[in-house]
Backbone as a ProteinNet text record, in pm:
[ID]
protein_1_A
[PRIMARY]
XXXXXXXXXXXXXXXXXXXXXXXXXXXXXXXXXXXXXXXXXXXXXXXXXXXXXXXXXXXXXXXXXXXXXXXXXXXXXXXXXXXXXXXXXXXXXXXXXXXXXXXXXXXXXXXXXXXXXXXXXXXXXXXXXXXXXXXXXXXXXXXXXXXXXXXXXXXXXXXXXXXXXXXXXXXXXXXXXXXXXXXXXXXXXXXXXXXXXXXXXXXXXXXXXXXXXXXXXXXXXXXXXXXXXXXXXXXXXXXXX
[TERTIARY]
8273.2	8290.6	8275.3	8190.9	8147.9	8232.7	8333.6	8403.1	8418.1	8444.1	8474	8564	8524.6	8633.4	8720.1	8741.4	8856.2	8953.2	8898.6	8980.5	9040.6	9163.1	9247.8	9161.3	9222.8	9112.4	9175.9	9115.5	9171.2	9295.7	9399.5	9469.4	9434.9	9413.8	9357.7	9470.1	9496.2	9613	9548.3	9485.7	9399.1	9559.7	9603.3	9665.7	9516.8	9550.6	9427.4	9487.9	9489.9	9534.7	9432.2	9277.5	9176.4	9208.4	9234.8	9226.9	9124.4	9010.9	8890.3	8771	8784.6	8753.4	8815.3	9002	9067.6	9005.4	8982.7	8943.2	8767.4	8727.6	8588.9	8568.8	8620.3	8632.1	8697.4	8785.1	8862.3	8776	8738.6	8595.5	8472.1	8456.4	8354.9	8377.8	8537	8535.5	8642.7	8713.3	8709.2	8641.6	8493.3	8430.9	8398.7	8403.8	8346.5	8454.2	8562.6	8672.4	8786.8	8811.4	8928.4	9034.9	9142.5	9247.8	9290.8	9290.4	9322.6	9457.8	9530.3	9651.3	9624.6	9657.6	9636.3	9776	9786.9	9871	9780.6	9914.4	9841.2	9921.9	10062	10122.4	10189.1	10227.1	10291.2	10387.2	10469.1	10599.2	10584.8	10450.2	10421	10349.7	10313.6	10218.7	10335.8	10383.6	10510.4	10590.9	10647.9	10728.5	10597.4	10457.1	10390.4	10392.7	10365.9	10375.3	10502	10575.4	10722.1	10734.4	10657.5	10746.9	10694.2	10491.7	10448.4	10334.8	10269.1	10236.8	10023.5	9998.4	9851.3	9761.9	9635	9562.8	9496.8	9476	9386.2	9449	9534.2	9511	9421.3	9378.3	9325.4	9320	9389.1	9485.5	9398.7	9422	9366.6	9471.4	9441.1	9507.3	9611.7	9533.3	9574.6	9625.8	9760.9	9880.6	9881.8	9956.1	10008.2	10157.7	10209.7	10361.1	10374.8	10278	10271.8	10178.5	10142.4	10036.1	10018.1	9947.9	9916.2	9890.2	9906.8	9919.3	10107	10216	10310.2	10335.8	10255.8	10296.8	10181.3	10099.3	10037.1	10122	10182	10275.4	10394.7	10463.3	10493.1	10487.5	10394.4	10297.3	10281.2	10228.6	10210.2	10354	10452.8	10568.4	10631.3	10602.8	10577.2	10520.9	10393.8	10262	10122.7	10060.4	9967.1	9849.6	9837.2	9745.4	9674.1	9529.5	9478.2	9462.2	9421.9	9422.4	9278.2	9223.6	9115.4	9156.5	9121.4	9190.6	9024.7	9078.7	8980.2	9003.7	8937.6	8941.4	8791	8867.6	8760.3	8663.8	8568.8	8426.4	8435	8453.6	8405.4	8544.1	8658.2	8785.3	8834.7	8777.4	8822.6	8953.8	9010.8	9163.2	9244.8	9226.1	9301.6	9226.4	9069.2	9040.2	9102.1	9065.4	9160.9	9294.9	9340.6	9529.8	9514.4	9435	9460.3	9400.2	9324	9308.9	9406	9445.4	9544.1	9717.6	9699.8	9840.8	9777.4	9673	9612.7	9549.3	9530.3	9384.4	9295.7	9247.9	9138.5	8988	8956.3	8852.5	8850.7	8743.1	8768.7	8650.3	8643.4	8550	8569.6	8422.7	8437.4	8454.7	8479.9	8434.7	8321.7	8288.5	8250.7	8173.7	8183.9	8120.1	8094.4	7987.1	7989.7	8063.3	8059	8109.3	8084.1	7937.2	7881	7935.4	7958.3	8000.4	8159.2	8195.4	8320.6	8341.3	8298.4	8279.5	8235.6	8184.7	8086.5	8238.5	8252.2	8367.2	8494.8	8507.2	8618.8	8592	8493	8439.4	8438.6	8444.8	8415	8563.6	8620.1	8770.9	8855.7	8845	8874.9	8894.4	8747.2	8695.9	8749.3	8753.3	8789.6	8944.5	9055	9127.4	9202.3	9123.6	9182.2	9157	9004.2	8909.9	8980.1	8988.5	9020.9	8937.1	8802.2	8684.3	8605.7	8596.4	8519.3	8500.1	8363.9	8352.9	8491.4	8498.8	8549.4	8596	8734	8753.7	8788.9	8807	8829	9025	9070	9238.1	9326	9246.3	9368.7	9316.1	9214.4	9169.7	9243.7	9412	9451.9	9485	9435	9465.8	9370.6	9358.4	9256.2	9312.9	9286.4	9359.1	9252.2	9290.1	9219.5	9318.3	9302.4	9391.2	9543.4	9621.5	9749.8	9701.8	9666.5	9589.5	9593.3	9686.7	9694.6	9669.3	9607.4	9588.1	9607.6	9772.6	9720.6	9659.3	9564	9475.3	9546.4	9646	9716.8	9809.6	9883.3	9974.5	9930.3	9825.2	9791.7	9872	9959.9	10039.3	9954.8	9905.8	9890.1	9995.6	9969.5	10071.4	9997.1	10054.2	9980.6	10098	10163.8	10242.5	10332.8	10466.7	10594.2	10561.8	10403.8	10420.3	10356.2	10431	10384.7	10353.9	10289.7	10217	10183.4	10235.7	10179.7	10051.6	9932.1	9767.7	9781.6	9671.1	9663.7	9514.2	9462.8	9342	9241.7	9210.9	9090.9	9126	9228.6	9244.9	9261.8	9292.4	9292	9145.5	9016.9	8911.9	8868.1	8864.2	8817.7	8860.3	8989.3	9025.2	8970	8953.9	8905.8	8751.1	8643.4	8539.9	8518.3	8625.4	8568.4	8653.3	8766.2	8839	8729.5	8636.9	8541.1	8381.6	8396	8321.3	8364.8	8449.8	8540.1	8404.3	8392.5	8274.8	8152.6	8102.8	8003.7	8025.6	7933.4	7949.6	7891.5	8002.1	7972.9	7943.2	7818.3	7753.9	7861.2	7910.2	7960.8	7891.8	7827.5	7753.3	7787.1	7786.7	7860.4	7978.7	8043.8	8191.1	8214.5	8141	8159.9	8141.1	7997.4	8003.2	8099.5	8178	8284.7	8370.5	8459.9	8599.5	8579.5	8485.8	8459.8	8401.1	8324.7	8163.5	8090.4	8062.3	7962.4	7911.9	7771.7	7799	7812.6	7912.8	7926.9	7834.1	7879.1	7758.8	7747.3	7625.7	7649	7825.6	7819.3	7987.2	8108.6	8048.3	8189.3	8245.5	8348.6	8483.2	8571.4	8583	8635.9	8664.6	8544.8	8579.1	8635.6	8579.8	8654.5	8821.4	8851	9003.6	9034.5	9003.1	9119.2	9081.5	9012	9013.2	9149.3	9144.1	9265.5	9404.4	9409.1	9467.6	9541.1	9471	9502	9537.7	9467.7	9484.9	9667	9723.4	9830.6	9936.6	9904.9	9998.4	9992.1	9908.6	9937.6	9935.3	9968.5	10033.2	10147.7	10123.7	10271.9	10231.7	10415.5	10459.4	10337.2	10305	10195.3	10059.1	10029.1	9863.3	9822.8	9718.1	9697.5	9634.8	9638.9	9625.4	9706.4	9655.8	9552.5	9406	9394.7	9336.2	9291.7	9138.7	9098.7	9017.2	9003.5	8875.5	8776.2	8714.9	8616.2	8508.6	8526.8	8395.3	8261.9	8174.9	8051.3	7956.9	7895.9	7826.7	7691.4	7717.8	7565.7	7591	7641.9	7655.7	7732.6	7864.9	7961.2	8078.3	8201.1	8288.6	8309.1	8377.1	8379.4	8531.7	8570.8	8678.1	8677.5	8748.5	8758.8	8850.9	8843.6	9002.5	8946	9109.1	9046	9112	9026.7	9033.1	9160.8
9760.7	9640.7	9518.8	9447.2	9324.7	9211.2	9166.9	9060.4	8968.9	8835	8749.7	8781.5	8735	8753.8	8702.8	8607.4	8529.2	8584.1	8729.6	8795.8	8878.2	8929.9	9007.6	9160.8	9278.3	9344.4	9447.9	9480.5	9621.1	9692	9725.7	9801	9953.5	10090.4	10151.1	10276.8	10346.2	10467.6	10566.1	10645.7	10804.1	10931.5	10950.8	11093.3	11220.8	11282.6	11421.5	11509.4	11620.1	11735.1	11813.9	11759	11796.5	11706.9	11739.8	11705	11609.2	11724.6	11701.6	11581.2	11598.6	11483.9	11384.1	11381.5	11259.5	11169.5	11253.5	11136.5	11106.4	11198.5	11110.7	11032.8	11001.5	10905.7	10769.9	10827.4	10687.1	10619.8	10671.7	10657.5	10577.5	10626.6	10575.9	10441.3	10407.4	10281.8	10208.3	10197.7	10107.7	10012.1	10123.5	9951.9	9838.6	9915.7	9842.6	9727.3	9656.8	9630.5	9610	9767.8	9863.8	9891.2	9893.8	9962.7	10110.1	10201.7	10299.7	10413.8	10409.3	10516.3	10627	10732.4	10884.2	10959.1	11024.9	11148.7	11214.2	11370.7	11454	11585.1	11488.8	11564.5	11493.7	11542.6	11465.4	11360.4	11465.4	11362.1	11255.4	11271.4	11167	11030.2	11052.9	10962.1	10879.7	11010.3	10902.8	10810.5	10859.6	10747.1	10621	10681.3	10534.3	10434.2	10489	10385.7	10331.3	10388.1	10331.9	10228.7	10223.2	10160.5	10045	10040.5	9947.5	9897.9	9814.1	9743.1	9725.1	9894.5	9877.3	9827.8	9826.6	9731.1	9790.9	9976.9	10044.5	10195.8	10278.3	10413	10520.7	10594.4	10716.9	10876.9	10890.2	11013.7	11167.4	11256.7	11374.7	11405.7	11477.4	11542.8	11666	11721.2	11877.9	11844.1	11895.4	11854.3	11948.6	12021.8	12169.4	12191.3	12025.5	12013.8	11936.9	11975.7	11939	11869.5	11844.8	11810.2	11631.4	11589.5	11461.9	11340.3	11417.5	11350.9	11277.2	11345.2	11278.2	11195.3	11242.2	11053.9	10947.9	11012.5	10924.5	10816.1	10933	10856.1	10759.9	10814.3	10755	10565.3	10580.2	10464.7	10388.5	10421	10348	10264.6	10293.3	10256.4	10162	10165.1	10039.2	9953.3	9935.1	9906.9	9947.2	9809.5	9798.3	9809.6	9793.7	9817.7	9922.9	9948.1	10006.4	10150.2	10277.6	10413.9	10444.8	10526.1	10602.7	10746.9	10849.2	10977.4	11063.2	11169.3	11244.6	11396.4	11462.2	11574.6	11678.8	11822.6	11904.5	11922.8	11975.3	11913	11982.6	11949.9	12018.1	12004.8	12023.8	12009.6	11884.5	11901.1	11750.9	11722.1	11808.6	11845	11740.9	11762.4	11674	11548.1	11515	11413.8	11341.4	11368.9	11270.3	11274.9	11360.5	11347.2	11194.9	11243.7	11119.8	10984.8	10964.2	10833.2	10794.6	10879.5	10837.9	10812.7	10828.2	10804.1	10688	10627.9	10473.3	10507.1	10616.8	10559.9	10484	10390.3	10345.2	10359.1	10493.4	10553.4	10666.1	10771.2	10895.3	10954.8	11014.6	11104.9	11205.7	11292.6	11454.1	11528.1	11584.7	11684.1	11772.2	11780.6	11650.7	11538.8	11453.3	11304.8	11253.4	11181.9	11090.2	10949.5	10931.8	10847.4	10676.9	10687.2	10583.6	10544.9	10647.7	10639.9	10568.6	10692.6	10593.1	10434.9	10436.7	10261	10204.1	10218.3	10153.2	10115.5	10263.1	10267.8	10195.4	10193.2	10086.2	9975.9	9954.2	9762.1	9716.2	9775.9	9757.4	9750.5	9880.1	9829.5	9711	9679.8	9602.3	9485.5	9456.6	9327.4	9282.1	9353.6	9379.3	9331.9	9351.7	9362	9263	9185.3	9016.6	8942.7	8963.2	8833.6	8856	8998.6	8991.1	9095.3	9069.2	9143.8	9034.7	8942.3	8890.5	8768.3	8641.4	8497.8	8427.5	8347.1	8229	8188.4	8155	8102.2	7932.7	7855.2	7735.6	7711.8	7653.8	7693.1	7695.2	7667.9	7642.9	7801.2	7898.8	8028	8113.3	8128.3	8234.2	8362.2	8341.5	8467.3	8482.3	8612	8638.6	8705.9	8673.8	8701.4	8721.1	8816.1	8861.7	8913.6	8822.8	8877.3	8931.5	9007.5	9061.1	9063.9	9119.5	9150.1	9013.8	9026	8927.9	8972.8	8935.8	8974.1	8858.5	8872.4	8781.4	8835.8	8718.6	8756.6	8787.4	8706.8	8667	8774.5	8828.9	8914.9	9070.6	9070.9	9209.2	9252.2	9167.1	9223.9	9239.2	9336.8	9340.5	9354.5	9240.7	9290.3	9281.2	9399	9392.3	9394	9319.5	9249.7	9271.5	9413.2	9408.3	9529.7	9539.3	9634.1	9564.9	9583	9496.2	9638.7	9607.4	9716.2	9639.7	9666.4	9629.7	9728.4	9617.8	9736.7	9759.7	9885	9900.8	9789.5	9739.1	9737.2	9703.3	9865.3	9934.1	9923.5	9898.2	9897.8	9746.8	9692.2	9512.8	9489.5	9542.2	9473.4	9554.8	9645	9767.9	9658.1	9639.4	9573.2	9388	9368.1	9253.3	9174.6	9320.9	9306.9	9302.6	9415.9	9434.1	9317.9	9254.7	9155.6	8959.6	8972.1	8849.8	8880.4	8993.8	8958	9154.8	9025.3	9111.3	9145.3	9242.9	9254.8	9252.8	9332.8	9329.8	9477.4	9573.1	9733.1	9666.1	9688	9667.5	9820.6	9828	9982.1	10028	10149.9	10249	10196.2	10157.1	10108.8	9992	9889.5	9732.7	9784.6	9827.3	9843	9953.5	10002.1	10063.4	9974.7	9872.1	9777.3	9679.3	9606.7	9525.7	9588.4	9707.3	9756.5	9855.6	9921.8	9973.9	9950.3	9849.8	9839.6	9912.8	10009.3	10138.1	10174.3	10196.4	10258.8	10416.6	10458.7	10564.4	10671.7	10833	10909.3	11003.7	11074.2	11181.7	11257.1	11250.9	11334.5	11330.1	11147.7	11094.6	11026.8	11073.5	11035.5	10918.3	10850	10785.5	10645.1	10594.6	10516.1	10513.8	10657.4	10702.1	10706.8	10752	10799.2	10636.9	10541.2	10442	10343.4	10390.6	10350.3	10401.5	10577.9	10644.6	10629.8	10533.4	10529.2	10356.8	10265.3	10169.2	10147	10264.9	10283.6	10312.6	10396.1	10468.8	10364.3	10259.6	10181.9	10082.6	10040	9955.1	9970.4	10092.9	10191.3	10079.9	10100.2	10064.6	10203.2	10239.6	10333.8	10416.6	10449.9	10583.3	10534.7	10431.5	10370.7	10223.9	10215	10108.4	10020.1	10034.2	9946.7	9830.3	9661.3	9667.8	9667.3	9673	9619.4	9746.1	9796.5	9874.7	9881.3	9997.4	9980.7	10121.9	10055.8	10156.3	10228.3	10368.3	10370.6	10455.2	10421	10420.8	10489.5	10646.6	10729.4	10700.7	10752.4	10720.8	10569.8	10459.2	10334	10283.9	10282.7	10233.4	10182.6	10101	10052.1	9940.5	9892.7	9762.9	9738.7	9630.2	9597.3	9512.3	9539.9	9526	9518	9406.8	9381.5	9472.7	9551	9664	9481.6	9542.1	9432.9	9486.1
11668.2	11588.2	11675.8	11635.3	11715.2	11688.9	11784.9	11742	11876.3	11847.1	11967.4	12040.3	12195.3	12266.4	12280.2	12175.8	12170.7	12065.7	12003.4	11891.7	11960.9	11920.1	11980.2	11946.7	12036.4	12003.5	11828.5	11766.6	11715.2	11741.7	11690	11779.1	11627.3	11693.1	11599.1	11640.7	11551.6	11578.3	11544.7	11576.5	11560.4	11600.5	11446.2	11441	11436.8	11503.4	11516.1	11592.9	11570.5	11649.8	11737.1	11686.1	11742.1	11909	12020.9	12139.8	12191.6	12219.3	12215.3	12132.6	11991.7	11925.4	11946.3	11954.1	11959.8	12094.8	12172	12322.9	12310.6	12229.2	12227.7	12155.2	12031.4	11927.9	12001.1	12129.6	12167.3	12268.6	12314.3	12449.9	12363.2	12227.5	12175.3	12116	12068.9	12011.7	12104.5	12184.1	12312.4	12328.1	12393.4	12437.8	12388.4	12202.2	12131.9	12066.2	12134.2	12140.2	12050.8	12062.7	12053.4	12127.8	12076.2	12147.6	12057.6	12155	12017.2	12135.7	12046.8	12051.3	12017.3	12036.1	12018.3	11991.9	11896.8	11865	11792.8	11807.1	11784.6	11679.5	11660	11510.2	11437.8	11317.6	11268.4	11276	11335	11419.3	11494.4	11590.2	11667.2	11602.1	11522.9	11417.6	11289.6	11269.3	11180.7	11274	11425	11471.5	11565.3	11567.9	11602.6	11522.2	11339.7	11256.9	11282.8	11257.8	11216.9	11323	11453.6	11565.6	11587.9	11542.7	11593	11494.8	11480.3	11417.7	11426.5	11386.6	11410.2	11305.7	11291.5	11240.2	11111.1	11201.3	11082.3	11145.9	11060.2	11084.5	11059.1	11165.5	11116	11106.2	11017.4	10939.3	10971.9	11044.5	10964.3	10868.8	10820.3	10696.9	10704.4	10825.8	10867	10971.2	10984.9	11094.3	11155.1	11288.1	11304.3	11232.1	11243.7	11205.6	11047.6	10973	10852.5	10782.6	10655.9	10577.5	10637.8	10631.1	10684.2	10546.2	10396.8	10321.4	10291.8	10314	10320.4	10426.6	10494.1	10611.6	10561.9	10518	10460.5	10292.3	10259.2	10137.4	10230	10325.3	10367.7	10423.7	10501.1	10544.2	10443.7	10312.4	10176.1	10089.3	10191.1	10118.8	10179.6	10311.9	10383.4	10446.5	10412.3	10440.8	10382.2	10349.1	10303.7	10398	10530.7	10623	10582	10626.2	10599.6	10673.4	10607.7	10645	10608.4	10704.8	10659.2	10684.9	10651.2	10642.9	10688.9	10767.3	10765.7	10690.7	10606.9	10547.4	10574.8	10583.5	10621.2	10468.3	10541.1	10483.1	10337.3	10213.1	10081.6	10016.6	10091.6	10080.2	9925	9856.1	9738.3	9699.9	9670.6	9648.1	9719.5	9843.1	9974.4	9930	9955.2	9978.5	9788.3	9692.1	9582.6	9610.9	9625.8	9641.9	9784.9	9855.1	10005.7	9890.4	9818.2	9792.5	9678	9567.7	9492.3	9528.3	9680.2	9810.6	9853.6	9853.4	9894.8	10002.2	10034.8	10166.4	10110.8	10239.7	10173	10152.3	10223	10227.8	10358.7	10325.3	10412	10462	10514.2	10627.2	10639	10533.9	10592.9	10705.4	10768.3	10903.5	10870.2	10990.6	11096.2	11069.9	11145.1	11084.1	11220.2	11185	11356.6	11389.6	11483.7	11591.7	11531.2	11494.6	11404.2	11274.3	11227.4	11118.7	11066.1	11136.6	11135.7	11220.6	11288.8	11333.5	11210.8	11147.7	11083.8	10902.3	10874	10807.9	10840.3	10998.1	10983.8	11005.2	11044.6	11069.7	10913.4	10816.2	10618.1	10621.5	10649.2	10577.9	10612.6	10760.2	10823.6	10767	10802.7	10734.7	10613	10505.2	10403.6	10379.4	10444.3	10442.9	10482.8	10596.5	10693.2	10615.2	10473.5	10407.8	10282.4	10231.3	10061.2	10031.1	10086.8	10050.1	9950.9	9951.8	9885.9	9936.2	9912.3	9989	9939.8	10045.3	10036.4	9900.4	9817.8	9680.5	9729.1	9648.7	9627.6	9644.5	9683.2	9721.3	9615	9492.4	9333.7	9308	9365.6	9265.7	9377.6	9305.3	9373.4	9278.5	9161.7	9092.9	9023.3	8948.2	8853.8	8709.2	8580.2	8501.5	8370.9	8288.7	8180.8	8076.8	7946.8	7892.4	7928.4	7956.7	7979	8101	8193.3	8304.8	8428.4	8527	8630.4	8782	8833.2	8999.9	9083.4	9179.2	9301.9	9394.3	9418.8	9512.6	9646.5	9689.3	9795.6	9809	9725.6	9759.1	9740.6	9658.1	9588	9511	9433.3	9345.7	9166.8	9085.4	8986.9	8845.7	8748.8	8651.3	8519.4	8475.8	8327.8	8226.3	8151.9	8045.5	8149	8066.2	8157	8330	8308.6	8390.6	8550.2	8688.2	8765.1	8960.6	8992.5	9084.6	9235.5	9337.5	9426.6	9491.7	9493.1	9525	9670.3	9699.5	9843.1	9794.9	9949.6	9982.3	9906.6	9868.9	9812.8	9636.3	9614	9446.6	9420.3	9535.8	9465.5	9489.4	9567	9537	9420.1	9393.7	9291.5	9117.6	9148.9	9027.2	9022.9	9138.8	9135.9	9087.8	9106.6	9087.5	8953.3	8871.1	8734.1	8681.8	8714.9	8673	8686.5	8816.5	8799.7	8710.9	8633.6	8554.3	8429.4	8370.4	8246.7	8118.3	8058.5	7946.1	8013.3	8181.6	8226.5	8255.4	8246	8304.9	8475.4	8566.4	8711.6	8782.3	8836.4	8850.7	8961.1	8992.6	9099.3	9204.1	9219.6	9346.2	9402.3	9294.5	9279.1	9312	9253.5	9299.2	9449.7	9478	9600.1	9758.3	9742.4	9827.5	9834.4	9739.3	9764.9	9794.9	9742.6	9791.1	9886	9896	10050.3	10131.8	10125.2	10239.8	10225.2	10102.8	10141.3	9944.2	9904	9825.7	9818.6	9716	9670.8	9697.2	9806.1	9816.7	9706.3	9695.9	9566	9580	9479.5	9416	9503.5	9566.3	9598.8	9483	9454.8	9346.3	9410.5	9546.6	9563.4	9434.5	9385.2	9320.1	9179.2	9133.6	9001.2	9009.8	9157.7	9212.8	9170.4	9277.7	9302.6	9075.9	9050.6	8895.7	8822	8837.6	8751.4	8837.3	8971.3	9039.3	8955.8	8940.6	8898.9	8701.3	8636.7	8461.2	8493.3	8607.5	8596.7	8650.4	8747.4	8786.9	8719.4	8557.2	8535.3	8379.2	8354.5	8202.9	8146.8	8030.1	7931.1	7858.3	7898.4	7784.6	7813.7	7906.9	7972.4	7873.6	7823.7	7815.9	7858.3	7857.7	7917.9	7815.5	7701.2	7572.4	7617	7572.3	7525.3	7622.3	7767.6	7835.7	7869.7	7830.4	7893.1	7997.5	8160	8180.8	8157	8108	7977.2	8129.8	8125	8180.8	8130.5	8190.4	8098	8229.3	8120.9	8176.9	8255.4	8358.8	8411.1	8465.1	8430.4	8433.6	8515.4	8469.4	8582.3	8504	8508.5	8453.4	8377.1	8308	8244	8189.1	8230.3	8174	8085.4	7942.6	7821.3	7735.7	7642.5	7594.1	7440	7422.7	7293.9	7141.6	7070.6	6937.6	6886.4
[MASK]
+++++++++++++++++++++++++++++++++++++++++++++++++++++++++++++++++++++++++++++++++++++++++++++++++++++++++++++++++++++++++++++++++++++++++++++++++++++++++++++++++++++++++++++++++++++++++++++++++++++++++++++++++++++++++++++++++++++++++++++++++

């Protein structure tokens, strides 16, 4: 990640039990100015979060000392920072359960070196800006019908029902929220809330959708404010008549 040297660097927390990968992944994004911490179980990864204050975690999934999705729930309960999770390759199960816990995006095994740089320079970014240009200083919210988003806090509320977003679900909701009664393609919505579009029979963006219908339910529906999605097409948010 290319940043000034007048920016502090990254500080990046890689939980992995893989040894081997963990020090080449750290060798690889260092120079690129990184700081990255290493553990290598659970235990050690729950008391780094807890203790210190990194920028972007990155989760495997598979612990020796336990599933890597409850520290991942964990983390989500006090902090909004961002997680990328890694899951073994075909594995879907893990990878929706890890995004409907708020990662904000994930990486099969094996994956390269590039890649993930590339994945966290998006979330990153994403995450210091909003994910979107520059607003005007009176546009701090976005609102549709029942439907309110601060931009600033990531808090969503829909009538009595109110949700604090990770990340990846305040731009997700934000895109279809700046243009309400437009089908915005899986693709559109994959470049703003992740940096990336959507690969074949990645579900990520369908996830953080049924991820946001559920946190912002009355009485378990989300009447009147739907977001409708549309085959082949993509989503649209829509007020029902």
């Amino acid at each position: 990640m290319q940043q000034s040297t007048n920016t502090a660097p990254a500080r990046v927390l890689l939980i992995d039990d893989d040894l081997e990968l963990a020090q080449m992944l750290r060798e690889y994004l260092e120079p690129d100015h990184c700081t990255v911490t290493l553990a290598h179980t659970r235990e050690q990864g729950e008391t780094l979060l807890a203790l210190n204050d990194y920028d972007v975690a990155l989760l495997d999934l598979m612990l020796p000392d336990g599933n890597g999705l409850e520290l991942l729930r964990q983390h989500r309960a006090r902090s909004q920072r961002p997680v990328i999770m890694f899951t073994a390759h075909g594995d879907e199960t893990d990878r929706v359960l890890g995004l409907e816990l708020g990662a904000d995006d994930y990486l099969s095994k094996p994956f390269s070196p590039r890649e993930l740089k590339a994945r966290m320079h998006a979330v990153l970014r994403r995450f210091h800006t909003g994910g979107a240009p520059a607003q005007p200083a009176q546009c701090q919210w976005l609102q549709a019908g029942a439907l309110r988003l601060d931009l600033a806090s990531g808090v969503a509320s829909h009538g009595d029902a109110q949700a604090v977003l990770t990340g990846a679900e305040q731009r997700v909701l934000e895109i279809l929220l700046r243009s309400p009664g437009r089908v915005v393609a899986r693709a559109e919505i994959g470049r703003f809330a992740l940096g990336r579009a959507p690969e074949r029979y990645d579900r990520s963006i369908d996830t953080h959708i049924s991820v946001l219908r559920r946190k912002l339910a009355l009485d378990g529906e989300i009447s009147p404010l739907l977001i409708r999605n549309l085959r082949a097409q993509g989503y649209m948010l829509v007020q029902a008549p």
